[in-house]
N, CA and C atoms as an extended XYZ file, in Angstrom:
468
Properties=species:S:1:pos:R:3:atomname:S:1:resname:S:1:resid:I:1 pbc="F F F"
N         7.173       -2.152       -0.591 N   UNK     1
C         8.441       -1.505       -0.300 CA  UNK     1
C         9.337       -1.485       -1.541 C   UNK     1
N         9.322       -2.618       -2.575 N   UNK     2
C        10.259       -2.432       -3.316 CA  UNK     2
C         9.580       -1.487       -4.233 C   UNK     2
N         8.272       -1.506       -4.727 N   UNK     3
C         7.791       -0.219       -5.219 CA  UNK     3
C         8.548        1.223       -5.211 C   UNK     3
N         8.648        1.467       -3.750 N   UNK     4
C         8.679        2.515       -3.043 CA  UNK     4
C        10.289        2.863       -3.447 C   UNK     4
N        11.179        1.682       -3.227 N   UNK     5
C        12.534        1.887       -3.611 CA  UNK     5
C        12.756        2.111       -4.968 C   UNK     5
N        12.058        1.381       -6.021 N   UNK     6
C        11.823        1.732       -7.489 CA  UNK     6
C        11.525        2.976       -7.389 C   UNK     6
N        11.103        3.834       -6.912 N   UNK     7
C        10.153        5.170       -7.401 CA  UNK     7
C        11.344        6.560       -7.173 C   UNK     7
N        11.670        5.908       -5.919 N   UNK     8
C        13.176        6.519       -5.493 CA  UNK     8
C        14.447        6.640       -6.297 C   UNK     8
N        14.518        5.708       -6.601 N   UNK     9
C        15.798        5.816       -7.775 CA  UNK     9
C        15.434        6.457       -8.868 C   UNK     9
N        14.382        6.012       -9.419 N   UNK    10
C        13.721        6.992      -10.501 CA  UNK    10
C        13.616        8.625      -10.093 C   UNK    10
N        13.510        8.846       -8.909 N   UNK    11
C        13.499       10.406       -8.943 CA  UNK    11
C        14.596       10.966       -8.760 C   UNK    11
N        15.818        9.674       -8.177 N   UNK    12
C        17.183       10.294       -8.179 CA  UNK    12
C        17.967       10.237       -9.409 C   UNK    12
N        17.523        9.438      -10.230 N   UNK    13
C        17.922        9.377      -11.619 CA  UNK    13
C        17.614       10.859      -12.390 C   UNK    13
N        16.165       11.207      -12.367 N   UNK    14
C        16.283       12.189      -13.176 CA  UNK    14
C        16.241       13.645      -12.075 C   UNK    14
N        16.271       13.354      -10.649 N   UNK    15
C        16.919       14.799      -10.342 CA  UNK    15
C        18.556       14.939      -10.841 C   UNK    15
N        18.893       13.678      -10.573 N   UNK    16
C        20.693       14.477      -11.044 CA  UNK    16
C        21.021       14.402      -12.186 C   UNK    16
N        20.192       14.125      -13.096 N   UNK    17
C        20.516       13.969      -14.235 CA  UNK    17
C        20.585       15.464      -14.879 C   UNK    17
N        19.484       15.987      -13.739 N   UNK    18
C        19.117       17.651      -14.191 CA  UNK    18
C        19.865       18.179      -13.536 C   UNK    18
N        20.654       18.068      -12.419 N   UNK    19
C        21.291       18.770      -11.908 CA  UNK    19
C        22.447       19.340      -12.942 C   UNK    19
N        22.766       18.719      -14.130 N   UNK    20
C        23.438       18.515      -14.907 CA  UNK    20
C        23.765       20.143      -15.504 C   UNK    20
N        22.580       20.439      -15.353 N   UNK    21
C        22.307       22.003      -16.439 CA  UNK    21
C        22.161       23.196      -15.231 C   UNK    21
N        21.776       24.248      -15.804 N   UNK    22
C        21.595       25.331      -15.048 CA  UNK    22
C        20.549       25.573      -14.529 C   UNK    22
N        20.141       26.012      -13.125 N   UNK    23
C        19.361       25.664      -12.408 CA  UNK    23
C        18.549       27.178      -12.740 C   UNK    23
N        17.230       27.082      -12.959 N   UNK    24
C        15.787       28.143      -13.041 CA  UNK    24
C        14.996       27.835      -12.189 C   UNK    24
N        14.089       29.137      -12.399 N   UNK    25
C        13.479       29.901      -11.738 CA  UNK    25
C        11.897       29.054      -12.163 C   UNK    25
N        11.305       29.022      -11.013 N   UNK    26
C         9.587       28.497      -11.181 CA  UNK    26
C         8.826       29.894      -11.637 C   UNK    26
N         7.934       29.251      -12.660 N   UNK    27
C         7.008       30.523      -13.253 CA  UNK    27
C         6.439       31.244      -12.632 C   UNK    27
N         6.046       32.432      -12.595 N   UNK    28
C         4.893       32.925      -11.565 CA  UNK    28
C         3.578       32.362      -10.950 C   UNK    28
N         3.151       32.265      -11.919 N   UNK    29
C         1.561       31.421      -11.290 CA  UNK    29
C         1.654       29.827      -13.007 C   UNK    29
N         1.149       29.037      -12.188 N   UNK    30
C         0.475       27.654      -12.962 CA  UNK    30
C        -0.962       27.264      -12.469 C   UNK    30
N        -1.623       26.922      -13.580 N   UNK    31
C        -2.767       26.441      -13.510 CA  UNK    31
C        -2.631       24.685      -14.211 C   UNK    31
N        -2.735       23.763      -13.439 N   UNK    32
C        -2.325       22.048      -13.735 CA  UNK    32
C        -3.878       21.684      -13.832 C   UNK    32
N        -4.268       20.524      -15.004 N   UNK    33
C        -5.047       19.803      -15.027 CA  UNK    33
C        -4.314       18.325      -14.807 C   UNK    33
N        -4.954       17.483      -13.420 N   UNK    34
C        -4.200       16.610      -13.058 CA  UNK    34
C        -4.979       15.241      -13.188 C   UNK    34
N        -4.383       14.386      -14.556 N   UNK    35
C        -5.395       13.123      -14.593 CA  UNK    35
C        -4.792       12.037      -14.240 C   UNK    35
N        -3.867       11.720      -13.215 N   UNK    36
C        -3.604       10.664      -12.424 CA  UNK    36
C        -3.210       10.693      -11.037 C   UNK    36
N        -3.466       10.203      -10.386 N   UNK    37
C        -3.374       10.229       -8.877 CA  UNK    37
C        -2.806       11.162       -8.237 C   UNK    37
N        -1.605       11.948       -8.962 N   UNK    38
C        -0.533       12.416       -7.904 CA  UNK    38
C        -1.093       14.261       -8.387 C   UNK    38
N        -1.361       15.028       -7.605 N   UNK    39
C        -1.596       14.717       -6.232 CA  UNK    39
C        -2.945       14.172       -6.420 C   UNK    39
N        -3.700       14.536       -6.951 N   UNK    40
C        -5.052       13.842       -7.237 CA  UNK    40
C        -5.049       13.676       -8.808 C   UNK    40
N        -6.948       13.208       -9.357 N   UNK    41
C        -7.452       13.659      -10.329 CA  UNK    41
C        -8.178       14.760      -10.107 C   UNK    41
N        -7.829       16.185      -10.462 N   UNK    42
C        -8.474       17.339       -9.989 CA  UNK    42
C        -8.024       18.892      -10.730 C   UNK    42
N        -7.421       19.762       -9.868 N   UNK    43
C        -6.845       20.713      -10.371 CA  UNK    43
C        -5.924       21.585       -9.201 C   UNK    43
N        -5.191       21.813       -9.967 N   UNK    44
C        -4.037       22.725       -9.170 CA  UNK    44
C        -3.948       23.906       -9.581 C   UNK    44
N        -3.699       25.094       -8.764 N   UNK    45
C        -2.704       26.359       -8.838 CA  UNK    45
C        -1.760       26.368       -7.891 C   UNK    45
N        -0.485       26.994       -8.431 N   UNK    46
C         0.745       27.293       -8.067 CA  UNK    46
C         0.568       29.016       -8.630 C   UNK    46
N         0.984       29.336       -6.979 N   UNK    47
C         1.697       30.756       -7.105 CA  UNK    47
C         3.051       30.701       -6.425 C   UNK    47
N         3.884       31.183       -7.095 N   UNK    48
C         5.857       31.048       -6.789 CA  UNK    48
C         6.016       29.611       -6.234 C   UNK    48
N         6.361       29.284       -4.915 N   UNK    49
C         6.735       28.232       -4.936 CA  UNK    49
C         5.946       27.207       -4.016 C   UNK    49
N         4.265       27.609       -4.193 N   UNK    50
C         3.325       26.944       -3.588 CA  UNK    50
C         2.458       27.170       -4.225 C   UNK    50
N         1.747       25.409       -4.396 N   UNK    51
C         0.267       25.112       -4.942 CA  UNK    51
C        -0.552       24.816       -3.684 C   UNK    51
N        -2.104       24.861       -4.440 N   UNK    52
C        -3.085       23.986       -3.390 CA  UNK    52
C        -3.689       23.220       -4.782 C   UNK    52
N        -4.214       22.398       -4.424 N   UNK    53
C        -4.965       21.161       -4.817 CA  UNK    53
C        -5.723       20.621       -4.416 C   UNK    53
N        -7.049       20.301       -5.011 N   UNK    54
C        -8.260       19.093       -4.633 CA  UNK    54
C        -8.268       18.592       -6.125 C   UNK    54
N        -8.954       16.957       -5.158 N   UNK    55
C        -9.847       16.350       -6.343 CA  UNK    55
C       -10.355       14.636       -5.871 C   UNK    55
N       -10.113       13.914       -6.735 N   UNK    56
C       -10.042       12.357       -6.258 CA  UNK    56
C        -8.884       11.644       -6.021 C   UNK    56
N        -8.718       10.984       -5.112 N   UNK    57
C        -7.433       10.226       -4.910 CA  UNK    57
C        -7.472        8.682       -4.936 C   UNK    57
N        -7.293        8.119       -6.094 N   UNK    58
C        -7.295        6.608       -6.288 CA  UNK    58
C        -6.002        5.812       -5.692 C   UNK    58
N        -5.618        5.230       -4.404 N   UNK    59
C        -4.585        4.473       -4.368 CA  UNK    59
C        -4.731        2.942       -4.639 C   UNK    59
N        -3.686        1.978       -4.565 N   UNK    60
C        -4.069        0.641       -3.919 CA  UNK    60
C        -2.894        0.648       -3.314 C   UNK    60
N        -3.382        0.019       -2.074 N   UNK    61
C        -2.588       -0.877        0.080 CA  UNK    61
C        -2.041       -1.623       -0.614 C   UNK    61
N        -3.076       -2.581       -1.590 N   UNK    62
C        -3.080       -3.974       -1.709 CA  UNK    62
C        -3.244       -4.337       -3.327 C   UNK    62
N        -2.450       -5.173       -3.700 N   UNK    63
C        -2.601       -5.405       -5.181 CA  UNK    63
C        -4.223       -5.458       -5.748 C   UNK    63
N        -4.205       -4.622       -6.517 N   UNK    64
C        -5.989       -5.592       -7.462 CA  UNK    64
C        -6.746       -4.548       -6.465 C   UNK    64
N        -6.502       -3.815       -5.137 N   UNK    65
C        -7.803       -3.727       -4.394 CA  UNK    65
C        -7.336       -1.669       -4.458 C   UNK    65
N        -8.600       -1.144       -5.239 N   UNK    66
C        -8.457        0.548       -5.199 CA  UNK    66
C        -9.349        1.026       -3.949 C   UNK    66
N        -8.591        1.706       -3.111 N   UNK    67
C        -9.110        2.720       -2.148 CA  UNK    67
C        -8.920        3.817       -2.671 C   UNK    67
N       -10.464        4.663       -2.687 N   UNK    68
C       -10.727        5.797       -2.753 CA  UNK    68
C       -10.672        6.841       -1.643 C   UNK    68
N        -9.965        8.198       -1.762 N   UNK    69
C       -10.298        8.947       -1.605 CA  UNK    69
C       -10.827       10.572       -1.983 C   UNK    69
N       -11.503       11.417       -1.169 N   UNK    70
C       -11.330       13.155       -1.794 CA  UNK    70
C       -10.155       13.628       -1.041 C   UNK    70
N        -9.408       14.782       -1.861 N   UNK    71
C        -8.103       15.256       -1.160 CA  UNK    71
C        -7.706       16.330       -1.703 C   UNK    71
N        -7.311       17.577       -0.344 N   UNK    72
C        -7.069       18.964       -0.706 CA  UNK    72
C        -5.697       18.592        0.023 C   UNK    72
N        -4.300       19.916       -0.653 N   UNK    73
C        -3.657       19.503        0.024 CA  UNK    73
C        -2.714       21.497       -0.405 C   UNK    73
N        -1.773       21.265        0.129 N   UNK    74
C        -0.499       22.436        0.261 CA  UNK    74
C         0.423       21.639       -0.723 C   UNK    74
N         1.225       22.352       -1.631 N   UNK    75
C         2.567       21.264       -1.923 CA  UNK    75
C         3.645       22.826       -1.992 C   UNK    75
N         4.645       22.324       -1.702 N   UNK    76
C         5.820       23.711       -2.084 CA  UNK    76
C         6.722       22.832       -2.807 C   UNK    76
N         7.124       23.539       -3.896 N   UNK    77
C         7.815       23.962       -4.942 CA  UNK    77
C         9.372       23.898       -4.985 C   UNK    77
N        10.273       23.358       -4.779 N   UNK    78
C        11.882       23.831       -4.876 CA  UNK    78
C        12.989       22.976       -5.557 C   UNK    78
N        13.824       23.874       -5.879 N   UNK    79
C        14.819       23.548       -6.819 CA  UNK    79
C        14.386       22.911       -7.724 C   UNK    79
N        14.023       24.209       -8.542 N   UNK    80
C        14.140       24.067      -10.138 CA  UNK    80
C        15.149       23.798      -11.064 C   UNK    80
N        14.803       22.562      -11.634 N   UNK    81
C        16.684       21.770      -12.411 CA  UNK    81
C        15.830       22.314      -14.183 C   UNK    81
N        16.731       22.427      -15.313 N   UNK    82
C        16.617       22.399      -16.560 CA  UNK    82
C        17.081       24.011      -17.393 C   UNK    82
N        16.859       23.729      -18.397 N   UNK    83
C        17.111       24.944      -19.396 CA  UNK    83
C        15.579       25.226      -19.907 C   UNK    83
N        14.412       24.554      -19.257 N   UNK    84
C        13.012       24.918      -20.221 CA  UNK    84
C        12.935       26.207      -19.651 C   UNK    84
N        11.905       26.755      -20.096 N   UNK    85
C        11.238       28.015      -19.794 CA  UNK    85
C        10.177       27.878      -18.356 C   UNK    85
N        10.003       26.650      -18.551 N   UNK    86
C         9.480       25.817      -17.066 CA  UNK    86
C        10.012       24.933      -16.334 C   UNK    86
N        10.870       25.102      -15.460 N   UNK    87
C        11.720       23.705      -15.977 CA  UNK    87
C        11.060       22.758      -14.767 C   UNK    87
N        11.480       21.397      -14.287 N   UNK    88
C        11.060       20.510      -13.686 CA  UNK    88
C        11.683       21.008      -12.297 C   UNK    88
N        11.323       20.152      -11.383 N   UNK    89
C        11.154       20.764       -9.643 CA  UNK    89
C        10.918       19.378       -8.902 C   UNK    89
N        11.412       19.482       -7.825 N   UNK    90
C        11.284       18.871       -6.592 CA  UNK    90
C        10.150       19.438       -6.159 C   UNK    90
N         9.317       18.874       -4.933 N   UNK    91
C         8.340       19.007       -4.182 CA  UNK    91
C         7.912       18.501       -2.934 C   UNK    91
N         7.282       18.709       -2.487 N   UNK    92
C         6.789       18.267       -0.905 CA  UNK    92
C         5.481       18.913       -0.225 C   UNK    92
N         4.643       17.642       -0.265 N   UNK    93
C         3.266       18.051       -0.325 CA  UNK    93
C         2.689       17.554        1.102 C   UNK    93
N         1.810       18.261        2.037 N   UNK    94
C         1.164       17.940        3.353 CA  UNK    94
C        -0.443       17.846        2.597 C   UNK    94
N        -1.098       17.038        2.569 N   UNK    95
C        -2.829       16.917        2.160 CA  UNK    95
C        -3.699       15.846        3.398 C   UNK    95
N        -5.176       16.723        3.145 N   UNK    96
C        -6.119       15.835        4.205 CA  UNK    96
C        -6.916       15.301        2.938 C   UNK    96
N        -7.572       14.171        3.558 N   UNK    97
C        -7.595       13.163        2.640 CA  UNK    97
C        -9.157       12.626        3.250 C   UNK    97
N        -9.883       12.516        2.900 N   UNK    98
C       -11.336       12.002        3.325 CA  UNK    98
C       -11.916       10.504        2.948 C   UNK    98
N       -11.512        9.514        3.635 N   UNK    99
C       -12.224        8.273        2.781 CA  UNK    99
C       -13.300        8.217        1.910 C   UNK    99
N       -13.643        7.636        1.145 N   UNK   100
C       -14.761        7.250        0.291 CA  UNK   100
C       -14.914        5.953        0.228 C   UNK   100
N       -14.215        5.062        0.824 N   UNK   101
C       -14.312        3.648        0.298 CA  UNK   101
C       -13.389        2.397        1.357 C   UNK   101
N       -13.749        1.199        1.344 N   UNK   102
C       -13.183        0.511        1.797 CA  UNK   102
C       -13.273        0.574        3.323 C   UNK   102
N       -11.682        0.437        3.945 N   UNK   103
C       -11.810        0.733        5.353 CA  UNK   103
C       -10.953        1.896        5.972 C   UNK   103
N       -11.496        2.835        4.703 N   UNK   104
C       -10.821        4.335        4.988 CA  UNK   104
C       -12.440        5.106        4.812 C   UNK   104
N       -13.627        4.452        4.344 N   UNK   105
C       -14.702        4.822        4.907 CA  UNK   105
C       -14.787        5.807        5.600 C   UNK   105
N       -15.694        7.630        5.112 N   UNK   106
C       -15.634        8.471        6.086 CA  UNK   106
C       -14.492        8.165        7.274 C   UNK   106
N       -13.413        8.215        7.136 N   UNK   107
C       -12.318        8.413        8.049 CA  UNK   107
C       -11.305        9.868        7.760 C   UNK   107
N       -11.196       10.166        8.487 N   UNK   108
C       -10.052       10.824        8.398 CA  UNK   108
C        -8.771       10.844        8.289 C   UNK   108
N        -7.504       11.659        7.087 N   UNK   109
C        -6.769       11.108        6.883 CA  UNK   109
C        -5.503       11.971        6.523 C   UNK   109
N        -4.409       11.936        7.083 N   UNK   110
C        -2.968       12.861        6.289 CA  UNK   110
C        -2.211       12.197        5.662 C   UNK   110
N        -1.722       13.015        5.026 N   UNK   111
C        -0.918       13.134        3.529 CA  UNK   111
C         0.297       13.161        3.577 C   UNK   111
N         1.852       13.061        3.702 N   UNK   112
C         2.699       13.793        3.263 CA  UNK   112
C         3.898       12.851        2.132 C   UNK   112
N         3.341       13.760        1.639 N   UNK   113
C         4.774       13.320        0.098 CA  UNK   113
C         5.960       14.063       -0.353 C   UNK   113
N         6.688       13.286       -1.207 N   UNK   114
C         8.164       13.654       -1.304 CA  UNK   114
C         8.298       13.704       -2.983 C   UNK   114
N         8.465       14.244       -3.955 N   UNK   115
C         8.915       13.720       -5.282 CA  UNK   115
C         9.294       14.728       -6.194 C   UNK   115
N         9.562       14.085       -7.754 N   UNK   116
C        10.039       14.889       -8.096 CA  UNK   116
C         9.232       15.520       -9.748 C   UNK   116
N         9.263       16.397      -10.300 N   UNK   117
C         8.096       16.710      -11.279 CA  UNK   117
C         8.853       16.564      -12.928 C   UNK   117
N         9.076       15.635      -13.057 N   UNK   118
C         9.464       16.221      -14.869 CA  UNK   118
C         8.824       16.700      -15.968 C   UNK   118
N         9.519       18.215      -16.181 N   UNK   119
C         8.523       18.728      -17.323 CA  UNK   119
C         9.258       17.943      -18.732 C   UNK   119
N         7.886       17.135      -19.062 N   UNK   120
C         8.552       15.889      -20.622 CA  UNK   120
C         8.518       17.304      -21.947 C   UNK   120
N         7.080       17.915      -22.035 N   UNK   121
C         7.188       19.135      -23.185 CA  UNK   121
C         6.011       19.780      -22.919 C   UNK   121
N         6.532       20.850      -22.942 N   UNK   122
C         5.623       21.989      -22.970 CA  UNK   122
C         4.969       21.720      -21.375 C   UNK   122
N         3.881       21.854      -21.525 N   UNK   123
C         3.383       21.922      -20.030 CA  UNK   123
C         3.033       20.549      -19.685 C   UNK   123
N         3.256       19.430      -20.344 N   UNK   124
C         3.049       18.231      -20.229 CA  UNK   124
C         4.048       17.805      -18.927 C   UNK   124
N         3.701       17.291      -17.960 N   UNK   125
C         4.670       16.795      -16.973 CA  UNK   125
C         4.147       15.442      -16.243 C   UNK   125
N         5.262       14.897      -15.909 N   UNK   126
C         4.617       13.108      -15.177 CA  UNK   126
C         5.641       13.711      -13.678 C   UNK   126
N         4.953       13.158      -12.654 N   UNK   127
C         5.493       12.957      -11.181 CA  UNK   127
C         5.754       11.888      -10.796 C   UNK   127
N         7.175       11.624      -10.301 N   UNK   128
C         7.280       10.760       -9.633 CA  UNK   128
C         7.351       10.713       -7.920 C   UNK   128
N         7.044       10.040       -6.843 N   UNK   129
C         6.193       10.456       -5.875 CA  UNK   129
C         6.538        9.133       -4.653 C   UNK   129
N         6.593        9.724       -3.524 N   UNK   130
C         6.169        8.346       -2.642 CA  UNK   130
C         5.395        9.272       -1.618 C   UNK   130
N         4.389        8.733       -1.136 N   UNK   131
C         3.425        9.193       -0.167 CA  UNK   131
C         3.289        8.098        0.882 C   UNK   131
N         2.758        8.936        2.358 N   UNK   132
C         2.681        8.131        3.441 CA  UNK   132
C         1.793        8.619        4.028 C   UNK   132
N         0.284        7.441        4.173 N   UNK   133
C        -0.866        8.077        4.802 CA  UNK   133
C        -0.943        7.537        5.834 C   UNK   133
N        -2.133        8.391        7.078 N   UNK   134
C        -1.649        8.046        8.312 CA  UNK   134
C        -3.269        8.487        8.380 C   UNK   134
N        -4.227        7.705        9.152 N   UNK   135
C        -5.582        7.696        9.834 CA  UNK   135
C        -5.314        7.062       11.105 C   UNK   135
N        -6.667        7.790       11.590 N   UNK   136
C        -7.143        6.875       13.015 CA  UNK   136
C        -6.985        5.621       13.012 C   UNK   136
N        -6.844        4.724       13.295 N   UNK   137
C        -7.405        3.320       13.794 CA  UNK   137
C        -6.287        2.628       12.728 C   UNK   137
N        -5.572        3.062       11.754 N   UNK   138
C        -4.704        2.463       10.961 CA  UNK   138
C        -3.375        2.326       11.043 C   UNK   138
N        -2.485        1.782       10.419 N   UNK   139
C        -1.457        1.641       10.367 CA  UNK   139
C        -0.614        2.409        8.859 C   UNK   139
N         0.257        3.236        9.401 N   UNK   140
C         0.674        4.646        8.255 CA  UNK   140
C         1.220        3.310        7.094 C   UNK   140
N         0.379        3.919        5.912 N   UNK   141
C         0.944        3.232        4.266 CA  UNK   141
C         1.536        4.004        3.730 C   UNK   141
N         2.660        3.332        3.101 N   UNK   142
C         3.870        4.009        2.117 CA  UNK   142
C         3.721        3.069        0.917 C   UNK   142
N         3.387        4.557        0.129 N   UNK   143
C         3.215        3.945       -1.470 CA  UNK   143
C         3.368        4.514       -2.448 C   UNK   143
N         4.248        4.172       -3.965 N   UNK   144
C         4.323        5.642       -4.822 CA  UNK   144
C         2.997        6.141       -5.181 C   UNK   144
N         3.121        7.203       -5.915 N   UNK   145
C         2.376        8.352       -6.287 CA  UNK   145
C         2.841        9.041       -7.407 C   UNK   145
N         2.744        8.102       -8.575 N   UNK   146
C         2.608        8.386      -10.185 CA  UNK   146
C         1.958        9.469      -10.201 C   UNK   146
N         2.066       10.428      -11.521 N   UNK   147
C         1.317       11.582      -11.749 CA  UNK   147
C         1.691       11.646      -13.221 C   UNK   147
N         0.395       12.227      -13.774 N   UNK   148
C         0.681       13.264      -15.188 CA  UNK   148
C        -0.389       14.267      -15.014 C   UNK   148
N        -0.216       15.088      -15.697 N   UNK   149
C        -0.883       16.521      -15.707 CA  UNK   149
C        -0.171       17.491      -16.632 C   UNK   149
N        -0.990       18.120      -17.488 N   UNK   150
C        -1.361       19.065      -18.276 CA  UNK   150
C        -1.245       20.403      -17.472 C   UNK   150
N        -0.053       21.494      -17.595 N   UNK   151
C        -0.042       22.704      -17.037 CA  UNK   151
C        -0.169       23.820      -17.896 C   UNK   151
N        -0.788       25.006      -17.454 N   UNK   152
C        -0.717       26.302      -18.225 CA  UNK   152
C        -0.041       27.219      -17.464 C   UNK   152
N         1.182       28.329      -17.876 N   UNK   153
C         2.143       28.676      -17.264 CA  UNK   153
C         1.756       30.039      -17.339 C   UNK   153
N         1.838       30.504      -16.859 N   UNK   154
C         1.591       32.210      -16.874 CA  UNK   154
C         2.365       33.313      -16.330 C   UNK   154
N         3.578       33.282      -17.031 N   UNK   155
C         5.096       33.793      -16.636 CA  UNK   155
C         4.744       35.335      -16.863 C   UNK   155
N         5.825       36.275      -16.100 N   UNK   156
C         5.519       37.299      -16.013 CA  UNK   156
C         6.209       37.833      -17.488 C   UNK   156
């Protein structure tokens, strides 16, 4: 939980920090190479103000202990804060989630997250994130959802 409250302030820190400037427009289409958890390790497209996504999803419940999963998901796009040519965004993502491991084992599983995207340069961006998964037979986990990823922008 205090994780979770850390991750929070951090996204309210740098949403209002951006609120600061003049608010833009999301590119037409993005193509993201995503090499940390959030939303996966995988790949994304965004057209206007919705991506889809698959790939691998590494969390940990529990300190020291990684549950795996595979995970496709929806995320939409809004309020774009900055002066870049891309600028950074809020988000909110619904994903199904397939165990691979542990005692999420072939289980079935939903997704939904809250966070916020900072573009650091150029298409380079880190996410900050809290997610809450919910399976059969389990009890729903709330946990952040770090991200970086590599984007290519393809503005009209």
């Amino acid at each position: 939980m205090k994780k979770s409250i850390q991750v929070l302030a951090l996204m309210a820190f740098f949403g209002l920090s951006s609120f600061a400037v003049v608010a833009q427009k999301l590119s037409d289409r993005e193509f993201s190479i995503n090499g940390f958890r959030n939303p996966s390790v995988g790949v994304e497209y965004r057209y206007k103000s919705f991506s889809v996504h698959g790939g691998y999803y590494p969390t940990n419940f529990k300190s020291g202990i990684t549950t795996e999963f595979a995970k496709a998901g929806v995320t939409y796009w809004f309020l774009p804060v900055g002066k870049k040519e891309n600028p950074s965004s809020f988000y909110s993502t619904v994903a199904y989630a397939r165990g691979l491991t542990r005692d999420y084992k072939d289980k079935n599983a939903l997704i939904g997250e809250v966070g916020f995207r900072w573009m650091v340069w150029k298409g380079l961006n880190i996410r900050f994130g809290v997610a809450a998964l919910t399976a059969k037979g389990e009890s729903v986990k709330i946990n952040p959802t770090p991200g970086i990823s590599y984007s290519f922008f393809f503005n009209k």
